[in-house]
C-alpha positions in Angstrom: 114.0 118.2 115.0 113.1 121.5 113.5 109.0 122.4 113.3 109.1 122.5 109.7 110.3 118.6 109.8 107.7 117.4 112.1 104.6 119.0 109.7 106.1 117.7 106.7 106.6 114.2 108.5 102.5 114.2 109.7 102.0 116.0 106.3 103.4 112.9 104.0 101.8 110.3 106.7 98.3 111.9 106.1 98.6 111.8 102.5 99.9 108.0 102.6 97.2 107.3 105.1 94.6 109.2 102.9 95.5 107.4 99.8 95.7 103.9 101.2 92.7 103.8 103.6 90.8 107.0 103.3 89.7 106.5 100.0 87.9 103.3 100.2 84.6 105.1 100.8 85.3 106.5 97.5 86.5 104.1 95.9 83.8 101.5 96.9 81.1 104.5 96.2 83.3 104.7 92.7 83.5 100.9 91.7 79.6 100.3 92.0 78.6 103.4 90.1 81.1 102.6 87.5 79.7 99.4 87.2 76.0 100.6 87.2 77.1 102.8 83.8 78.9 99.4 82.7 75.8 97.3 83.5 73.4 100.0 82.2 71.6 100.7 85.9 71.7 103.5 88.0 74.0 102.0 90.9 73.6 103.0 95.1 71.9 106.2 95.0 69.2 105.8 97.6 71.0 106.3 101.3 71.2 109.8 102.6 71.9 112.3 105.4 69.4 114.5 105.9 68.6 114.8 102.5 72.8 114.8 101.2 73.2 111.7 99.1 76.6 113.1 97.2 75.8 110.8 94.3 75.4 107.5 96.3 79.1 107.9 98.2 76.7 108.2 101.9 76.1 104.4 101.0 79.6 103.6 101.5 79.9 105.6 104.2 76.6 103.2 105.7 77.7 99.9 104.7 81.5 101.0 106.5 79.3 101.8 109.9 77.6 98.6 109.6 80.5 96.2 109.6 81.9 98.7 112.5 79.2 97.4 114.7 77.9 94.4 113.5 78.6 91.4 115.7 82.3 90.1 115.4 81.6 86.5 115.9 84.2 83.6 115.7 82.6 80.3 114.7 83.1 77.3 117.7 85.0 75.2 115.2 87.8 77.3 115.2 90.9 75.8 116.6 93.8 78.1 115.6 91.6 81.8 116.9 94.9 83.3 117.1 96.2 82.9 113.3 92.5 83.5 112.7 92.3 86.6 114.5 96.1 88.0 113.0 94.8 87.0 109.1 93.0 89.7 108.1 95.3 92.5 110.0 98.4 90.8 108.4 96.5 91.7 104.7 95.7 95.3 105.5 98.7 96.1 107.1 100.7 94.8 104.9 98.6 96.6 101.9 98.8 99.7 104.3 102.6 100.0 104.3 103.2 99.5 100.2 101.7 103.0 100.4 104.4 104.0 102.7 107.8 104.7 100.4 105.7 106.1 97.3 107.3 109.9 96.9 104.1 112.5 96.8 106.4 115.1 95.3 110.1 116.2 94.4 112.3 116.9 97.7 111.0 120.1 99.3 113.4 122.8 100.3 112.5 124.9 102.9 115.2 127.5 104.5 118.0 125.8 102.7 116.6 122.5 104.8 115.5 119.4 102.4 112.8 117.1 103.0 111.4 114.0 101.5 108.2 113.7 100.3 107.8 110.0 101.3 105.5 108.7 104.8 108.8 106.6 105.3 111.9 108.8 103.8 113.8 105.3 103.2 115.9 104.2 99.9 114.5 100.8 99.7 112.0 102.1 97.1 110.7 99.2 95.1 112.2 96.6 97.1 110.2 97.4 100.1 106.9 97.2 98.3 107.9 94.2 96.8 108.8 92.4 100.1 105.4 94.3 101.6 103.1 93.3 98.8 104.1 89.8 98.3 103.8 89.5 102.6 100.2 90.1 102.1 99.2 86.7 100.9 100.4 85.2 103.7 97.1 86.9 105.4 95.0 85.3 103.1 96.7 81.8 102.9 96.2 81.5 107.1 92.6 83.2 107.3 91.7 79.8 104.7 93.5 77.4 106.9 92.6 78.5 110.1 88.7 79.3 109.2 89.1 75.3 109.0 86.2 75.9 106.5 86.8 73.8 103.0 85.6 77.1 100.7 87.9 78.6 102.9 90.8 76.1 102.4 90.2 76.0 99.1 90.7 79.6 98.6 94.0 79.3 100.7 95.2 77.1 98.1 94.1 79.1 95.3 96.0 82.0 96.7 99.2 80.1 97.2 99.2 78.2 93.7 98.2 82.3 92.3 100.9 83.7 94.1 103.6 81.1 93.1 102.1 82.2 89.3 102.8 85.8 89.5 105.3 86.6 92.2 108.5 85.6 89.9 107.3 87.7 86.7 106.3 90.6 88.9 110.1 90.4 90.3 111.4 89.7 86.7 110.0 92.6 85.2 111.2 95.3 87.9 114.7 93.6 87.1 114.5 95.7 83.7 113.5 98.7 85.2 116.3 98.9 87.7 118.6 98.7 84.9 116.5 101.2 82.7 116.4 103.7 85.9 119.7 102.8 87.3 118.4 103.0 91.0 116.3 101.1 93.5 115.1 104.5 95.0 111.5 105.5 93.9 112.0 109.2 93.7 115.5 108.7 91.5 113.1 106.3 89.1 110.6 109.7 89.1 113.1 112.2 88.3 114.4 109.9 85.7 111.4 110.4 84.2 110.7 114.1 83.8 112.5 114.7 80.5 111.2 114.2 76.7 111.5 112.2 73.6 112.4 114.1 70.3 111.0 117.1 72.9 107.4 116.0 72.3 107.1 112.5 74.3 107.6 112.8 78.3 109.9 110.0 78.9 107.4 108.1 81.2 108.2 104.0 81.9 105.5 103.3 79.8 107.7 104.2 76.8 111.1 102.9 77.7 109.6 99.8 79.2 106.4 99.1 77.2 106.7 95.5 78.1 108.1 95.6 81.4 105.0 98.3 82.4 102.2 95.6 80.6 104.0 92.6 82.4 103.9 94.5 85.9 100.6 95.8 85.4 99.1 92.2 84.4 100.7 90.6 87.8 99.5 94.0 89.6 95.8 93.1 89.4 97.3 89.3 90.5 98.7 90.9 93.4 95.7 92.5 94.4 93.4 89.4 94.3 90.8 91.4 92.0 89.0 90.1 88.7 90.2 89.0 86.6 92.8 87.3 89.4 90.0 86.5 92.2 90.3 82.8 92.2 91.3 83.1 95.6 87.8 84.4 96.3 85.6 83.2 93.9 81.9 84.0 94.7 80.1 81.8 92.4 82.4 79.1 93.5 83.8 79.4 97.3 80.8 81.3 98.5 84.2 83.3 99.2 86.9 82.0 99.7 89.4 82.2 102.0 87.1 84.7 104.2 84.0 83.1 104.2 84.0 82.3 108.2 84.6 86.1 109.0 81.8 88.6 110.0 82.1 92.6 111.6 85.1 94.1 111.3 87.2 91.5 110.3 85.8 90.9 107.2 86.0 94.8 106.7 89.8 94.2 107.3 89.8 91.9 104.3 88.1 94.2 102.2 89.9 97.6 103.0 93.1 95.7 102.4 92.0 94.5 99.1 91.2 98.3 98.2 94.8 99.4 100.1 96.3 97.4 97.6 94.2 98.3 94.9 95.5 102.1 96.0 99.0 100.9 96.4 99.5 99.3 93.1 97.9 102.2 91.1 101.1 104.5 93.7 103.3 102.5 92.7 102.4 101.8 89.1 102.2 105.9 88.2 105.4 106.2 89.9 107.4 103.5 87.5 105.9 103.8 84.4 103.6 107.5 84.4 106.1 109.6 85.9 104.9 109.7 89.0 104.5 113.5 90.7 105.8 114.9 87.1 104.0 116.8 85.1 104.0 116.5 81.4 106.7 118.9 80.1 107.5 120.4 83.3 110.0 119.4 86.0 110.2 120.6 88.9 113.0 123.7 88.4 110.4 124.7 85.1 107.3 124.7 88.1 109.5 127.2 90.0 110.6 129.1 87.5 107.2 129.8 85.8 104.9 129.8 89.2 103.3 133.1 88.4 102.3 131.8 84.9 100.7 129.0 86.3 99.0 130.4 89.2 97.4 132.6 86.8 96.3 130.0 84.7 94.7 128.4 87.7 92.9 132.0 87.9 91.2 130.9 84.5 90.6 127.4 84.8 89.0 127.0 88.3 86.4 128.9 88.0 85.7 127.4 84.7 85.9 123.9 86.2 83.3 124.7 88.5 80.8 126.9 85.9 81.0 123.3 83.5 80.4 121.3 87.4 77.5 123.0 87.8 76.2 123.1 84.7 76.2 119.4 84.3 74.4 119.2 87.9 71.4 121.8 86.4 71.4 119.5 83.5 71.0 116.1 85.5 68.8 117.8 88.1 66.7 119.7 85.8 63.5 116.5 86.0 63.3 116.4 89.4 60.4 117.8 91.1 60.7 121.0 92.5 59.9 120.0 96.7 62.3 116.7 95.7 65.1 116.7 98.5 67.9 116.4 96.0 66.9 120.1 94.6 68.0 120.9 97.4 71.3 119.0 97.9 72.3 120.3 94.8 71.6 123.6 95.8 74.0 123.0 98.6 76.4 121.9 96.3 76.8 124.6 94.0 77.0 126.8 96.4 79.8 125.0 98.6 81.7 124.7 95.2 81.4 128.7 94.7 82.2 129.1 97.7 85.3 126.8 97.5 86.2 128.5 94.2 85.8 132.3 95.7 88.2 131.6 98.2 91.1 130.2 95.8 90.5 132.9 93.7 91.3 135.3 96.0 94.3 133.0 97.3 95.7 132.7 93.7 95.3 137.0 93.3 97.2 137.7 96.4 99.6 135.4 95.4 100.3 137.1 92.3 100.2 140.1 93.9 102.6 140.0 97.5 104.7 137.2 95.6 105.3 133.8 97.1 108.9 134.0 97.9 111.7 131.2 97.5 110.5 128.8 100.7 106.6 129.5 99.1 107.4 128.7 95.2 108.8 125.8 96.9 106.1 124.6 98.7 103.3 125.4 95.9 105.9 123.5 93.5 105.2 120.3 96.0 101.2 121.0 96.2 100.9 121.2 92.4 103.5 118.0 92.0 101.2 116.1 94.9 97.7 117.3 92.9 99.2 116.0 89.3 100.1 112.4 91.5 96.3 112.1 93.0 95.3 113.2 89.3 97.2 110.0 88.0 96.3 107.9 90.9 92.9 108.0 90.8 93.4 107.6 86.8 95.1 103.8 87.6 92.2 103.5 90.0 89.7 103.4 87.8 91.4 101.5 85.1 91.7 98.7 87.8 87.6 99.7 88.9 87.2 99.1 84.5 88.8 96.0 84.1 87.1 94.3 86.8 84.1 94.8 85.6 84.7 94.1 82.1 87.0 90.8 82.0 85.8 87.1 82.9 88.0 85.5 86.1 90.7 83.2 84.8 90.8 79.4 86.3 93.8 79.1 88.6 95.5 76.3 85.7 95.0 79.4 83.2 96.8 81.9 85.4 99.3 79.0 85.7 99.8 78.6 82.2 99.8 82.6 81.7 102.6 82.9 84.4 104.8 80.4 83.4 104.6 80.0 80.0 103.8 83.4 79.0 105.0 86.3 81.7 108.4 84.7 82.5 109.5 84.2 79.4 108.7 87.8 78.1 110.0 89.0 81.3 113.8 87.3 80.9 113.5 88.0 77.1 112.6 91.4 78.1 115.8 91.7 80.5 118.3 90.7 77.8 117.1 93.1 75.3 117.2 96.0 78.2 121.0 94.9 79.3 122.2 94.7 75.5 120.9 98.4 75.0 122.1 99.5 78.5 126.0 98.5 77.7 125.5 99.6 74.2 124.4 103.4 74.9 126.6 103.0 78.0 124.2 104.6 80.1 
């Protein structure tokens, strides 16, 4: 195994890693201040390292070191401590390894050599997520039963009748796409989707499957156990559920799994339906062939990014007393993000002027591809972060009703229609 496949292989797990786990400081950091702005209050802003607050994201960061050492205790009534025990890593790893197949960027060529941009370069694609995603309730179903707690046991239920609800329209609804895309494999279904219609619209999923995306999205938030599909928790009714007997790290393994699969379904949902690493009007061979143009439009727009950052932190700062400690974090700030700017500025000018070369416009094709992916990921991310704090939970009959009588239907419906215009277009 050549050097350059061994740093893309650790490259691609990072980024997987990263995306699944990594970002639950920020996205816990992001979900209560976006539902401070929803509920008109400030959100955590209070908790800070020597005076560094970064906008409330160091109270994550405290509430993560507190379930790290917090006591891990296991109640006395517990019969089954192994299946109790196994529970909550069976729901994060399981929400850790949907992450896994999701393509980051277009295969990378380097010296004639190509590599996949995947943590696990398989051709499973959907299928493994599926299969992944849908073990994941298992994890929750046993840490009910064996908590041998009745909130908990309740929740269990709740899960499995939820899971029974959603599972077959979720499975339904990828049927269409694999006939619209004409491939299991994830980065085939991306590349499918880097064209145009009538040269204006990118040909995203969202377009040729507007029913198949809203279908997959709806059982999506199902799959991830969050409002408005948290009957399985339920805090104003099972304390919480199916992990109400966990404490420490444990019930930190509940909770990063819920946001892994948060992360996993937003992966997975850019990559069918919002064309994934692509960027709007430019595939991958128009990147390469117009680096220079857009390296120096990155010349233009970084440092404008950060003069508009800045300017909105003088603004929001401006009331604060002079000796206040977060004058002073914000001074750090700006001058980290000037200092981040300076350096990419003189990066993107000695690009233009020593050239990049073939195995370089290569690899800056695959940053640019893997920056427009995060864009678009953290983009689903909040929609899931919006929703959550803006619809009312459904009872688990309604989800029924919703699953069976609604989604499946639309879903088969949605399947004829798709074959009929498959073997008529003969593509």
């Amino acid at each position: 195994m050549s050097t350059a496949s061994i740093v893309i292989i650790i490259v691609n797990i990072i980024i997987a890693k990263i995306l699944a786990v990594g970002t639950t400081p920020i996205m816990v950091w992001w979900e209560r201040r976006v539902a401070g702005l929803m509920q008109d209050r400030t959100g955590p802003n209070r908790a800070d390292i020597a005076g560094i607050r970064l906008g409330g994201l160091i109270q994550a960061i405290a509430d993560m070191l507190k379930l790290i050492f917090k006591e891990d205790f296991t109640p006395a009534h517990i019969k089954y401590k192994f299946l109790y025990t196994i529970a909550p890593a069976i729901v994060f790893i399981s929400s850790f390894l949907t992450m896994a197949v999701i393509p980051f960027a277009d295969t990378l060529v380097i010296d004639g050599e190509s590599f996949i941009m995947q943590a696990i370069p398989t051709n499973l694609g959907i299928m493994w997520f599926l299969a992944f995603a849908g073990l994941s309730v298992f994890g929750i179903i046993l840490g009910g039963y064996a908590s041998e707690n009745k909130y908990g046991l309740l929740g269990g239920i709740r899960a499995s009748a939820q899971v029974i609800s959603y599972e077959a329209a979720m499975a339904l609804s990828v049927i269409s796409i694999l006939l619209t895309y004409g491939s299991i494999d994830l980065s085939d279904m991306v590349r499918a989707q880097s064209g145009t219609f009538f040269g204006i619209i990118p040909a995203w999923g969202i377009f040729m499957q507007p029913l198949a995306a809203l279908i997959f999205i709806v059982t999506a938030f199902a799959e991830t156990n969050r409002t408005p599909f948290d009957i399985a928790e339920g805090e104003s009714e099972l304390v919480a559920g199916y992990h109400t007997e966990y404490s420490a790290m444990r019930f930190g393994l509940f909770q990063v799994g819920e946001y892994a699969a948060m992360s996993a379904s937003s992966a997975i949902i850019v990559t069918l339906f919002f064309g994934g690493f692509n960027i709007p009007w430019m595939d991958t061979q128009a990147l390469q062939s117009n680096m220079n143009i857009i390296i120096f439009a990155l010349l233009i727009i970084v440092p404008f990014t950060t003069y508009l950052l800045t300017k909105w932190m003088n603004k929001n700062y401006n009331w604060l007393d002079a000796n206040d400690k977060r004058q002073r974090e914000k001074n750090i700030l700006i001058k980290a993000f000037w200092l981040i700017t300076a350096l990419l500025m003189i990066a993107f000018v000695l690009i233009l002027t020593t050239g990049l070369g073939a195995n370089g416009t290569n690899i800056a094709t695959a940053i640019i591809q893997i920056g427009a992916f995060i864009t678009k990921f953290f983009m689903m991310s909040f929609v899931f972060i919006w929703i959550r704090w803006t619809l009312l939970r459904f009872r688990y009959d309604q989800l029924q009703m919703l699953g069976w009588k609604v989604l499946i239907p639309l879903s088969i419906l949605n399947i004829v229609i798709t074959a009929i215009v498959v073997v008529a277009t003969g593509s």
